[in-house]
C-alpha positions in Angstrom: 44.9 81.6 32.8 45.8 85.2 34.1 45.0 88.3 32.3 47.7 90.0 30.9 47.7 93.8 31.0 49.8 95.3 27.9 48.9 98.2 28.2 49.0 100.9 25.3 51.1 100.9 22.1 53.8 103.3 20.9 50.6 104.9 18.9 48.5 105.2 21.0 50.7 107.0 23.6 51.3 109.4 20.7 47.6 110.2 19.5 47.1 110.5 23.6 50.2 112.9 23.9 49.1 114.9 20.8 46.0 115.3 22.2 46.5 116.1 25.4 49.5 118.0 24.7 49.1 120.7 27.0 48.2 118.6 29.5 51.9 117.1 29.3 53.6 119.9 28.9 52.2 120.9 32.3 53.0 117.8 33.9 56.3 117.8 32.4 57.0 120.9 34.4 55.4 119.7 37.2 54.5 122.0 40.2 56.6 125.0 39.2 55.4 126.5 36.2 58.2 129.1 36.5 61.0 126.8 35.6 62.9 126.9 32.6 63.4 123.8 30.6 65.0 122.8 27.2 62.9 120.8 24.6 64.7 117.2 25.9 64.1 117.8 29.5 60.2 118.6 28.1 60.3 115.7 26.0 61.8 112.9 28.7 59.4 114.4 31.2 56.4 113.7 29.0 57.8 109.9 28.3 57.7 109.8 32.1 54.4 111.0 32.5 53.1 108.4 29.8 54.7 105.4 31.2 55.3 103.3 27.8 58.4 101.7 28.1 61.0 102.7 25.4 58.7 105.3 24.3 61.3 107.9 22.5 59.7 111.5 21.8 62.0 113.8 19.8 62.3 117.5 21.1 61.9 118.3 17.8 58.6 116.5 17.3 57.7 117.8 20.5 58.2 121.8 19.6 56.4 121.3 16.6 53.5 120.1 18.3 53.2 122.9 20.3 53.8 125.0 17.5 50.9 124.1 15.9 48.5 123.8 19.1 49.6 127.2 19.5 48.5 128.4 16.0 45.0 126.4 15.6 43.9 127.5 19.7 45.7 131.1 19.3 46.8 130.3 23.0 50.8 129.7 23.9 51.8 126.7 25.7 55.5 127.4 25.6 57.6 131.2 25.9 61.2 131.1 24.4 63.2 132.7 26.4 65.8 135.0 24.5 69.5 134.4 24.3 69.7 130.7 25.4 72.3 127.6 24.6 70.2 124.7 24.6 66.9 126.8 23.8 65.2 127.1 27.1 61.1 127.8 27.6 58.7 128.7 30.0 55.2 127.2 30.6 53.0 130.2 29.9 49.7 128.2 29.5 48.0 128.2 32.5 48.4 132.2 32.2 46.3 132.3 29.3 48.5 133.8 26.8 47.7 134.8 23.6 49.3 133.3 20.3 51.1 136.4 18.4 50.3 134.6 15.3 
């Protein structure tokens, strides 16, 4: 009988997104850190990046994450940039930004 490969659960993709989270974000920006991007295009670029079918992160869930990375490292993953419709960020990690908070 074949193995059969199912690879990882719905939760587990989650702990391994949370954890990992800057790591994603990166990837979800991919080679050009400059870009701006909204909190869906974040989101559906991480779900890429994980490869779970009908995995479904909320931009909400997403933000919030980050949001609280950002508080317990005291280093920013994400910049908001001012005046936007959607809410549009920049990935600032990789600069080594310090958490206002």
């Amino acid at each position: 009988m074949p193995a059969i490969d199912i690879g990882i659960g719905f939760g587990a993709a989650l702990k391994k997104i949370e954890e990992n989270l800057a790591e994603y974000v990166a990837k979800a920006y991919r080679e050009n850190p400059d870009q701006l991007l909204t909190a869906v295009g974040i989101a559906r670029n991480i779900e890429k990046a994980v490869g779970v079918k009908g995995l479904y992160l909320s931009p909400r869930i997403i933000i919030n994450w980050v949001e609280v990375f950002e508080e317990r490292t005291g280093r920013m993953i994400l910049e908001k940039v001012a005046e936007t419709t959607p809410q549009q960020y920049r990935f600032v990690y990789h600069k080594n930004v310090v958490y206002p908070g």
